[in-house]
C-alpha atoms as an extended CHARMM CRD file, in Angstrom:
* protein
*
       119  EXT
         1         1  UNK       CA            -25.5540000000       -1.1550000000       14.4630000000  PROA      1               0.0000000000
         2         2  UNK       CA            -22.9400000000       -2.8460000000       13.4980000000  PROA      2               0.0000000000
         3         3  UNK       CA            -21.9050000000       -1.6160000000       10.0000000000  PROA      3               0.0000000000
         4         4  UNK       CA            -24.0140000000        1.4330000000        8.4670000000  PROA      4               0.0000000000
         5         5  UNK       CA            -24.0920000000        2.3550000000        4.2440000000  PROA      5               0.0000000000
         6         6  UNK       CA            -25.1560000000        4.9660000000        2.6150000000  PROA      6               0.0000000000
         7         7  UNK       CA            -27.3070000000        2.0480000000        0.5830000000  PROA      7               0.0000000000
         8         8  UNK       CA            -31.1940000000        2.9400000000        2.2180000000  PROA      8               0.0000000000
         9         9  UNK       CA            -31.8400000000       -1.2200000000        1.4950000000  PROA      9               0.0000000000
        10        10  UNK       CA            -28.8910000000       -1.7760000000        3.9010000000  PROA      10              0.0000000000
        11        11  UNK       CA            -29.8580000000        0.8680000000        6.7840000000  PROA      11              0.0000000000
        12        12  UNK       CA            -33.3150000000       -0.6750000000        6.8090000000  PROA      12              0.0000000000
        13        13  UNK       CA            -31.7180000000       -4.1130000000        7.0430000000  PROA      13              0.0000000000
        14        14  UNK       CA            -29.6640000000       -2.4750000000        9.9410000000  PROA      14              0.0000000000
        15        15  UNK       CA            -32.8810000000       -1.4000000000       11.4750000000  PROA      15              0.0000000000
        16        16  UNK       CA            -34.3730000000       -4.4340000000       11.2670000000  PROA      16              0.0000000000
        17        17  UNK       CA            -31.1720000000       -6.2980000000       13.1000000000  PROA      17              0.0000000000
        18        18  UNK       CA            -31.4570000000       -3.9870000000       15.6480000000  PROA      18              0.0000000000
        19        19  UNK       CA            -35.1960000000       -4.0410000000       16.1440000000  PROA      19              0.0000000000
        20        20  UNK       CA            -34.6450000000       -7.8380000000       16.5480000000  PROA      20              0.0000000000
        21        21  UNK       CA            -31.3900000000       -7.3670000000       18.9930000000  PROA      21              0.0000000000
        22        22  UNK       CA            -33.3150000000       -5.1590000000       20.9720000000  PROA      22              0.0000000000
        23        23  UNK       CA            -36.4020000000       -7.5030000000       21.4260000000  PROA      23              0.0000000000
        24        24  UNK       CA            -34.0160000000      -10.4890000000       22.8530000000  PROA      24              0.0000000000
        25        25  UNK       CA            -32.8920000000       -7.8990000000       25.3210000000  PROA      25              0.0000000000
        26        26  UNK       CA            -36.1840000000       -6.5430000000       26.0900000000  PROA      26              0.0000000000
        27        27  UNK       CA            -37.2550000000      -10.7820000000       26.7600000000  PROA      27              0.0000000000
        28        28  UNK       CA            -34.6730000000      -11.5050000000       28.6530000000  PROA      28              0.0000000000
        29        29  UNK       CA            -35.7990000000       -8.9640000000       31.4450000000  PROA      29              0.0000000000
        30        30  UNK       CA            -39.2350000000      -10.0840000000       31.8040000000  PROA      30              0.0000000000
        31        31  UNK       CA            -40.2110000000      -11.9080000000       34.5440000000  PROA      31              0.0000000000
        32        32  UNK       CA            -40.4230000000      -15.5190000000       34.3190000000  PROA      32              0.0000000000
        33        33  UNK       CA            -43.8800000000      -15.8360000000       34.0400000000  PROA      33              0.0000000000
        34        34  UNK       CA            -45.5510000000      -18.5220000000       31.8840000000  PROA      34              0.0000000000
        35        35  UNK       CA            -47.3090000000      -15.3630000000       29.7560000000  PROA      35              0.0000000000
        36        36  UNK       CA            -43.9410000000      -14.0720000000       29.5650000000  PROA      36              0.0000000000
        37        37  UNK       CA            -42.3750000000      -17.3790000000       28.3200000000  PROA      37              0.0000000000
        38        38  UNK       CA            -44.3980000000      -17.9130000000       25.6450000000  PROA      38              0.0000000000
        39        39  UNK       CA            -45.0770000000      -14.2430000000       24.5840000000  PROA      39              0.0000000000
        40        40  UNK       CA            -41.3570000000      -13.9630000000       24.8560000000  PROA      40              0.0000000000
        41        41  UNK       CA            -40.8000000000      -16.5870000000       22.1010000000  PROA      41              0.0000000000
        42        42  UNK       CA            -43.0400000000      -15.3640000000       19.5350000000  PROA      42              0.0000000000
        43        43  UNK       CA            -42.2100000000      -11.7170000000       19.2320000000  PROA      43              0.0000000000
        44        44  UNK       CA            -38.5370000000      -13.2040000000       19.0760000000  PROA      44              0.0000000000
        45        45  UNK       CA            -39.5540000000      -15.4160000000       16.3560000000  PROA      45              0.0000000000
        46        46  UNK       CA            -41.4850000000      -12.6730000000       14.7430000000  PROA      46              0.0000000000
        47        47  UNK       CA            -39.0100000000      -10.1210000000       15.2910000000  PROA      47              0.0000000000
        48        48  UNK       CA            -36.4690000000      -11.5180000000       13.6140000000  PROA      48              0.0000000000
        49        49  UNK       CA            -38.3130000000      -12.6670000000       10.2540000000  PROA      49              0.0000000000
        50        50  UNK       CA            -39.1660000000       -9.4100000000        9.6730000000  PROA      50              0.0000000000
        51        51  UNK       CA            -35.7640000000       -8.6290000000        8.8490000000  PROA      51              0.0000000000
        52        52  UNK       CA            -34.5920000000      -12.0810000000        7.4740000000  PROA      52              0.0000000000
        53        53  UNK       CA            -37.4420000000      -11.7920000000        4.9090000000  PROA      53              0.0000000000
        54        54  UNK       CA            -36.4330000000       -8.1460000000        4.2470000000  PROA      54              0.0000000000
        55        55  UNK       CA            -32.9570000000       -9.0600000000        3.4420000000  PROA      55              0.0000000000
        56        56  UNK       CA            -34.4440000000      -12.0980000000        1.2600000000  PROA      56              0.0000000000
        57        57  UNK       CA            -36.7680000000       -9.1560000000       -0.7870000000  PROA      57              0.0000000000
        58        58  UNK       CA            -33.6670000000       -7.5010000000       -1.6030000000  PROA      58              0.0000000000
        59        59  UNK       CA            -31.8220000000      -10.8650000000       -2.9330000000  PROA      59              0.0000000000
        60        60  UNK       CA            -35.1320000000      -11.2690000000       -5.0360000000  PROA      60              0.0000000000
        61        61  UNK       CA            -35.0610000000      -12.5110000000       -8.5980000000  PROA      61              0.0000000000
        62        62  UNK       CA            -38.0340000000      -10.4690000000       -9.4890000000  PROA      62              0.0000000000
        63        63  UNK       CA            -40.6110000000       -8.0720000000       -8.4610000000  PROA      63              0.0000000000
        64        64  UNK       CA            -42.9430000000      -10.5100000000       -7.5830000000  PROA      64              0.0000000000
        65        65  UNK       CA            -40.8690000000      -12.3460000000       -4.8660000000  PROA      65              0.0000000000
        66        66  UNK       CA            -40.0430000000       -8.3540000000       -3.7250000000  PROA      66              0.0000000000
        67        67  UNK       CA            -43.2280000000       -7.8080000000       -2.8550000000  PROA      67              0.0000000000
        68        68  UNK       CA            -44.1260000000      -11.3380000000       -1.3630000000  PROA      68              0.0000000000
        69        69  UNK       CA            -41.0740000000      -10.9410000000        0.9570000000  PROA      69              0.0000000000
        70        70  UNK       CA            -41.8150000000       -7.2030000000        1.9990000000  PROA      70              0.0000000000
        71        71  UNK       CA            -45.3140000000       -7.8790000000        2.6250000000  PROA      71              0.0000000000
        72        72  UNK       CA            -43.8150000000      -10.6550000000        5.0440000000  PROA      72              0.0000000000
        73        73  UNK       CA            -41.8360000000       -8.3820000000        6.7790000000  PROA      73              0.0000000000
        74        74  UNK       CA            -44.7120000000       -6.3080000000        7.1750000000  PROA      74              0.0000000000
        75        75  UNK       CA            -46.7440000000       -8.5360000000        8.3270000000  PROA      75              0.0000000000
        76        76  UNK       CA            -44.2400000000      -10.1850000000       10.7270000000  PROA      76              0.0000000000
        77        77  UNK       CA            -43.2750000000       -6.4580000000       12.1980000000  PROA      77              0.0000000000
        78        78  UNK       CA            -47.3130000000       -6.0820000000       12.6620000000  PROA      78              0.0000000000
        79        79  UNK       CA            -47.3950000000       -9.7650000000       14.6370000000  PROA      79              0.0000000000
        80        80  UNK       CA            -44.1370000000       -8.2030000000       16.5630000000  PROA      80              0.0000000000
        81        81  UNK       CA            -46.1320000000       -5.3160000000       17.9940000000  PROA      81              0.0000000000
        82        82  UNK       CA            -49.2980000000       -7.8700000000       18.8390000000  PROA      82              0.0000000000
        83        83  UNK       CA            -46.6970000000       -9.9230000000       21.3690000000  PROA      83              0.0000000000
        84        84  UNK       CA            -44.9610000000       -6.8410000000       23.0200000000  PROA      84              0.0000000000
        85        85  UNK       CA            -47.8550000000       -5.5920000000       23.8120000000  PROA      85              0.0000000000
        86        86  UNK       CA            -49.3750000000       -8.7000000000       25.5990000000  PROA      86              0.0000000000
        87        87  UNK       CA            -45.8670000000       -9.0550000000       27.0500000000  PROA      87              0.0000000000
        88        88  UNK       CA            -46.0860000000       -7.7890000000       31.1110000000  PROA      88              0.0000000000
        89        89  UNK       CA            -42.4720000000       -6.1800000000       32.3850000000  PROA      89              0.0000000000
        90        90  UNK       CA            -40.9720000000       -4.9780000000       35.1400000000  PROA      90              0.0000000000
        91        91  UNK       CA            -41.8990000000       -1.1110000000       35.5140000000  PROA      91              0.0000000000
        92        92  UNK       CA            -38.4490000000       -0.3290000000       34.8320000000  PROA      92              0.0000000000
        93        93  UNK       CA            -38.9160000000       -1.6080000000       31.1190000000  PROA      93              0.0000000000
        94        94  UNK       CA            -42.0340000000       -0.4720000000       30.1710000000  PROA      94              0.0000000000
        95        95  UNK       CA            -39.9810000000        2.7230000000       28.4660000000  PROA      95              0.0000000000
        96        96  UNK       CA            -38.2060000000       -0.2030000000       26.2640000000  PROA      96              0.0000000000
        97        97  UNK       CA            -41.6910000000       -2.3030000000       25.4970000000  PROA      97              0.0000000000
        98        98  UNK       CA            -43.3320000000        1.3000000000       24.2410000000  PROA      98              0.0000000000
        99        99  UNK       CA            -40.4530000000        2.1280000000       22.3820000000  PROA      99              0.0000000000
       100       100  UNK       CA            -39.9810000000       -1.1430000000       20.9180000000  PROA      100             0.0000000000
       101       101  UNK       CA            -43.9960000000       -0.8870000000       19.8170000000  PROA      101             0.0000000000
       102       102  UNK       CA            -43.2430000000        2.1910000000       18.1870000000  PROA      102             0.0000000000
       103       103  UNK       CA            -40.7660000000        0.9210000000       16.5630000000  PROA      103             0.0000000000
       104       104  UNK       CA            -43.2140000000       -1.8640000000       14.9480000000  PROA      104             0.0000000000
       105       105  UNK       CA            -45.2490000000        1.2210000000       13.9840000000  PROA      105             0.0000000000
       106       106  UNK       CA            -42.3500000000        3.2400000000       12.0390000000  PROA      106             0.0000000000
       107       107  UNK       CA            -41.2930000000       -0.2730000000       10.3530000000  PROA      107             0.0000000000
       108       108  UNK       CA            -44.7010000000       -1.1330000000        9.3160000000  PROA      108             0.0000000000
       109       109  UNK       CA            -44.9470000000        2.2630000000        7.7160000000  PROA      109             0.0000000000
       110       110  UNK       CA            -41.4640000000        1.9300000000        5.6640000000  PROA      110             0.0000000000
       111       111  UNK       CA            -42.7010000000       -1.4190000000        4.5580000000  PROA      111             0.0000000000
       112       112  UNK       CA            -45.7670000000        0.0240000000        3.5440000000  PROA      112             0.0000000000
       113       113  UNK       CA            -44.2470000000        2.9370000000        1.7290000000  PROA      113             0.0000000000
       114       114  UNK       CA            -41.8150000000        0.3320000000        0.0680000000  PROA      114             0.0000000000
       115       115  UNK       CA            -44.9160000000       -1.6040000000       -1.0290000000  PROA      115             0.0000000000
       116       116  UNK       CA            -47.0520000000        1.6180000000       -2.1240000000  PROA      116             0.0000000000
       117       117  UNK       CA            -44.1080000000        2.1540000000       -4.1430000000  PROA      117             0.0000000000
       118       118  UNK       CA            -44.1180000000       -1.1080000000       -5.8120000000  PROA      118             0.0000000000
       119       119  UNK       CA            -47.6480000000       -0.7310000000       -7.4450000000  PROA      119             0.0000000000
């Protein structure tokens, strides 16, 4: 991380950069298969939404958009753990690929909690 606050909004947003960061490294040690190629791109596409639309909720004009934009992020951290797990890597990174799918689990419960605390 590469600048913490005591702000909870911004240490999420931190979490969510390195969640991302830590995906592109996880890809690019994956053998080159065509599975790996294209699994590779989505949960690096999905990865990274679910912070960019996190950091959007927060910039929101209204609660409405909020919610839109977390559910997004929820959704996109949910489509994150769907790709790792059809990902295939070396046995050497299978600790990182379980504790990058955990990591989809804890941020799909914040972003639930965030939401449950919306209604």
């Amino acid at each position: 991380m590469n600048q913490i606050t005591n702000n909870k909004q911004y240490n999420l947003e931190d979490r969510c950069f390195e969640f991302a960061r830590r995906v592109r490294q996880y890809v690019k040690k994956l053998p080159r298969t065509i599975n790996n190629i294209e699994d590779g791109k989505q949960v690096i596409r999905s990865s990274g939404s679910a912070g960019a639309n996190y950091i959007e909720a927060n910039e929101s004009l209204s609660k409405k958009d909020f919610i839109m934009r977390a559910k997004i992020s929820k959704k996109e951290t949910k489509e994150s753990r769907y790709w790792l797990r059809l990902t295939e890597p070396l046995p050497q990174e299978q600790k990182e690929q379980i504790y990058l799918i955990n990591e989809c689990m804890e941020l799909m419960k914040i972003f639930g909690a965030i939401l449950e605390k919306c209604k």
